[in-house]
N, C-alpha and C positions, 0 to 999 in steps of 0.2 A: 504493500500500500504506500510505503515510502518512496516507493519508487513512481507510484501511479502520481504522487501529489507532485512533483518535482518535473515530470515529465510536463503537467498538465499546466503549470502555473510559475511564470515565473518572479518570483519574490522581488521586491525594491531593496530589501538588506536581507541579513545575513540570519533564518529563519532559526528558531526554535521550534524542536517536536513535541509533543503530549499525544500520551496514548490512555484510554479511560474503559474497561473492561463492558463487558455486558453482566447481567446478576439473573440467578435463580433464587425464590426461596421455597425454601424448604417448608413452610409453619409460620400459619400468623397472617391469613389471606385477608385484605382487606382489612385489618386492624389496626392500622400504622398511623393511619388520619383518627383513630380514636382511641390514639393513650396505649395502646396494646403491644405485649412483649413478639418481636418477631426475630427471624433465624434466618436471613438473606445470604448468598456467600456470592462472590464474583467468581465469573468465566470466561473463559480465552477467548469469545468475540469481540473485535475493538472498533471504539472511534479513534482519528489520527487524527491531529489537528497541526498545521502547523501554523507558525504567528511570527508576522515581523512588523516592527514598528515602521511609522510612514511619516516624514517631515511635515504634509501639513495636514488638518483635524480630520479624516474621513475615516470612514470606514467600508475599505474592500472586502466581500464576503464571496466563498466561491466552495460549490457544492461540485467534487470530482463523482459521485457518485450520478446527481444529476446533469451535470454538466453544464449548472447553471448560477450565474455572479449577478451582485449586485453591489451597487455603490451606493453610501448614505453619508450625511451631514448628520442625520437624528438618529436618534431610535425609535421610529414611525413601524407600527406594525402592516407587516407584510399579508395580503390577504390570499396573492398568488403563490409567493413562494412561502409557501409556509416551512419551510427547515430552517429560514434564516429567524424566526422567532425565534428559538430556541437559544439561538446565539445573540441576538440584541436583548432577549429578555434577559441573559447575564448583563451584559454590558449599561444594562440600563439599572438593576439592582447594583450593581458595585457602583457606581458614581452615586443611589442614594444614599450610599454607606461615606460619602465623603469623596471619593478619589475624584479627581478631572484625570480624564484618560486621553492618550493620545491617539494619533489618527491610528489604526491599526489594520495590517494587511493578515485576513485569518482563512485559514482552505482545509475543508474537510471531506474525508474519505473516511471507511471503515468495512467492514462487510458481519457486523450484525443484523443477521435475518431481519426485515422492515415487516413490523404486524403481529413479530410470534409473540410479542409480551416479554420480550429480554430487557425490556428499558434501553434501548437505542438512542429516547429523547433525552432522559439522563445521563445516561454519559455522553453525549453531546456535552450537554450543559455542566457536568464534571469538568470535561476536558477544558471549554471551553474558559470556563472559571480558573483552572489551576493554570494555568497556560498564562492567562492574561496575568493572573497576581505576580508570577514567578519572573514573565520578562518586563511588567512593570515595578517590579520588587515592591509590591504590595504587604507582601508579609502576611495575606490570610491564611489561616491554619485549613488544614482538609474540613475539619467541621463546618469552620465557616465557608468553605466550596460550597458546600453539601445544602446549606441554606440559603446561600444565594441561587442554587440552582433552582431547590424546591417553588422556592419564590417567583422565580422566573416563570416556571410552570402555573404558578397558581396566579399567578398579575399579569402577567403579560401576553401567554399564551392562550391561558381560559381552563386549565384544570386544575381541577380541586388535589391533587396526587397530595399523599402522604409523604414524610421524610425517607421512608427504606430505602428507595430507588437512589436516590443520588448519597446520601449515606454513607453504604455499604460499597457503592462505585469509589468513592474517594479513601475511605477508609478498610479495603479487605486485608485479609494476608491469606496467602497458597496454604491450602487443607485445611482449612478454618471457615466457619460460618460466622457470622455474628449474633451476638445474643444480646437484642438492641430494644430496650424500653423505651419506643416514642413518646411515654409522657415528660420523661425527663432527658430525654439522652444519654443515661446512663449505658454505656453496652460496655460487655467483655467479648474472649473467643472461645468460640468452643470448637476442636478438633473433629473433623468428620471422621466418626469410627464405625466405619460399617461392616468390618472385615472383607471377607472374600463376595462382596457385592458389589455393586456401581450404579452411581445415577446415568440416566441419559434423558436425551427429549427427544420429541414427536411433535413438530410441526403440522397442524392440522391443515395449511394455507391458507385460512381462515381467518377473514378479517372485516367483522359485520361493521356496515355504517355506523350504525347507534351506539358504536361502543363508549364514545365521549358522553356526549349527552347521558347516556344511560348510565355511566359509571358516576356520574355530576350528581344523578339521583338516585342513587342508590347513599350516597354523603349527605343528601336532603334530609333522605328517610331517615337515618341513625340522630341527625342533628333535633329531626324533630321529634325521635321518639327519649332523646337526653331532654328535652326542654319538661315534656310529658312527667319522665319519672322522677324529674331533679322537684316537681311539686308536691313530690308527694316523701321522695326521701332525699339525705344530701351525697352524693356521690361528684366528684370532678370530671368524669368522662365515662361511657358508654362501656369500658373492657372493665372498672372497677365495681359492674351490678354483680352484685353474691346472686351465685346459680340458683340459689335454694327457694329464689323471691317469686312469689304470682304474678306472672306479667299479664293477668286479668285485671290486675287492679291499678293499672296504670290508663287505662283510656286507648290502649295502641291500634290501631289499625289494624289492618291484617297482613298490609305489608310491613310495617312498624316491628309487627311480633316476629315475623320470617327474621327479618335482618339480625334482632336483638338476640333471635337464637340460635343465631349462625356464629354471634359474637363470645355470647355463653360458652356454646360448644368448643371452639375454635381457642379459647383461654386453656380450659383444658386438654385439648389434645395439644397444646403446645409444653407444656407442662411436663407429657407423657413423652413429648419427642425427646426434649433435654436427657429426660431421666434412661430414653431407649440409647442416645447417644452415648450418655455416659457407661454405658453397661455391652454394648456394643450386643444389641438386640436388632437387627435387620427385620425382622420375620417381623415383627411386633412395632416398627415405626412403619411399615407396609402397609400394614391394616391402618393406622391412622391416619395413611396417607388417602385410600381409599374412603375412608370415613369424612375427611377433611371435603374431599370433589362432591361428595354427595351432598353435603349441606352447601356448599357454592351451588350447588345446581338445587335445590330446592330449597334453600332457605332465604340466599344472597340472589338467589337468582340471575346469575352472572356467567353462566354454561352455556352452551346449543348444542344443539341437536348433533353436529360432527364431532366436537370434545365429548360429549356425553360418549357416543359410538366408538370413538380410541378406549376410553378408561374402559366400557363393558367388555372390549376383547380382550383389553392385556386383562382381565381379569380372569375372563375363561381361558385364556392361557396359560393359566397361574403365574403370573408373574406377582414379584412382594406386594407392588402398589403401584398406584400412580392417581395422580391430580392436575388440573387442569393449574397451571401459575399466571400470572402478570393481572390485568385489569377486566378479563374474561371476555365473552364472545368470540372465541373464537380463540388462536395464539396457538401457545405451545403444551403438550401436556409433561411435565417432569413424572421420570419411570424409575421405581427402584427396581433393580433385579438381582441375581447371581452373575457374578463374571462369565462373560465366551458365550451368554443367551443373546447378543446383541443381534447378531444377523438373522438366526432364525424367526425372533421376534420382528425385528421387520419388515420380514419379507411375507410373514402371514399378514401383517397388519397395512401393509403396501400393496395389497391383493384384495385384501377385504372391502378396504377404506375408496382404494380408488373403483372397483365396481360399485359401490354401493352410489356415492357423491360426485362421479366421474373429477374427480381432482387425487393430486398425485403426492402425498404427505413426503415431509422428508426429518430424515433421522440426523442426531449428532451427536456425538460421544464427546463428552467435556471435563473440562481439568480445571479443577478451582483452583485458582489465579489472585495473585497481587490484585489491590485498586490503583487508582490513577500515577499516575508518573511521565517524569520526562524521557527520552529517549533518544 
């Protein structure tokens, strides 16, 4: 990809590289925007970015993947090219935080699958962050990447996204997950011990319209069913309701109650995952993995009908688990299994999937990886 950017673009000074991983998680689906403890690791898909300063105030943006640039004076949102969002919504959060920035020459490539739910747009926004601070010797710490990027997303772009995603991009380390409390930021790592298993994914190609909008409200619904029970009891966020409570007697809706016990559940099997990691129980984080896709698909209601169709086969295949990950409709599904099952599993599921939906799933075997860095 170093070589794609170099070829494609040629810089005004002397470029600096940043490279910003893609993530899975593990546990903790959609609980990050509500205080909830989750287990992301990063993966060897990357964004490149490279960045050179420019004598006077502009800013050159230039997408090697689309093969398409743009020049700006502002940070004016973009309605056609929408990738360049993602990178002036950083640029436009660090200069609220103080900085005047200079004109800046930025070009990005990568080859994270577009759609599957790997967070793509965050590590853009990773990269893009780490990149600027380091050749403007800003001096922000990865956490603060990780916030300015969230931000970006959520002011500039128009999604509501939780911290995980950008996060766990700026902060991972290789064979480590994180074990990250969105209400305070506290996280540790916790070692991926799964013995003689391995994750992979299963791209479904799947990438329904409504996925924004719809993942927007699905953050409505938790928002409005916290206002609901904070009348009646006091809790600070949605993942600290004790399991034990009647959500009869909150007024909830009936989508209200779906979400709120997706979120219940979803505390718990995360709970169960740590404790299976610590003990190196494969067989048994499988099954929760399995349990976790089910209540996405019937509780969060964040599944379709082709994810739903991957998790039913590996499951009559007996494989350990799998769940559907990233912001649902469609994406990637994460697979535990036994080592050396990889190809037979998808070659049944490469048969099944594409007779059934006529589209043609794809497989990828991954290695959790460093977060962000230069290069």
């Amino acid at each position: 990809m170093l070589k794609n950017i170099l070829e494609s673009v040629s810089f005004s000074s002397h470029p600096h590289f940043f490279a910003a991983p893609a993530r899975i998680n593990i546990i903790g689906e959609h609980v990050d925007y509500l205080g909830g403890l989750v287990l992301p690791a990063a993966i060897q898909f990357q964004t490149i970015v490279g960045i050179s300063k420019l004598e006077e105030r502009k800013f050159e943006l230039h997408s090697v993947k689309f093969g398409d640039s743009l020049v700006l004076n502002s940070f004016e949102y973009q309605k056609e090219k929408k990738w360049a969002n993602y990178i002036l919504g950083v640029l436009d959060e660090i200069e609220k935080l103080g900085y005047k920035l200079p004109g800046l020459q930025i070009v990005v490539d990568g080859n994270i699958p577009q759609g599957a739910g790997l967070s793509s747009s965050a590590s853009l926004e990773v990269a893009v962050g780490y990149g600027v601070s380091e050749i403007c010797n800003l001096g922000l710490s990865k956490k603060d990447i990780a916030l300015v990027g969230q931000r970006a997303e959520n002011n500039f772009v128009g999604t509501k996204c939780g911290i995980m995603d950008q996060f766990v991009i700026a902060l991972a380390k290789t064979n480590t997950c994180l074990i990250l409390d969105t209400s305070n930021l506290e996280y540790s790592y916790k070692l991926i011990n799964i013995g003689s298993c391995e994750f992979f994914l299963i791209d479904s190609k799947v990438k329904h319209s409504l996925e924004t909008s719809d993942y927007n409200k699905r953050r409505e619904e938790c928002e409005s069913a916290l206002k609901k029970i904070q009348e009646k009891i006091s809790i600070p966020n949605l993942y600290s309701l004790p399991e034990n409570n009647n959500l009869q007697e909150f007024n909830l809706t009936k989508e209200e109650t779906k979400r709120v016990q997706h979120v219940i559940g979803e505390k718990r099997r995360t709970q169960d995952v740590i404790h299976f990691l610590e003990s190196n129980r494969p067989e048994q984080l499988g099954n929760i993995l399995y349990e976790a896709h089910n209540s996405l698909a019937n509780f969060f209601e964040v599944s379709c009908e082709e994810t739903d169709f991957i998790v039913d086969r590996l499951r009559n295949e007996g494989c350990l688990g799998a769940r559907m990950i990233g912001g649902g409709f469609g994406g990637c599904i994460l697979v535990l299994d036994k080592i050396g099952k990889f190809e037979r599993i998808a070659n049944r599921i490469y048969s099944d999937y594409s007779r059934q939906f006529g589209i043609q799933p794809e497989f990828y075997k991954i290695q959790i990886t460093d977060g962000v860095k230069e290069i």
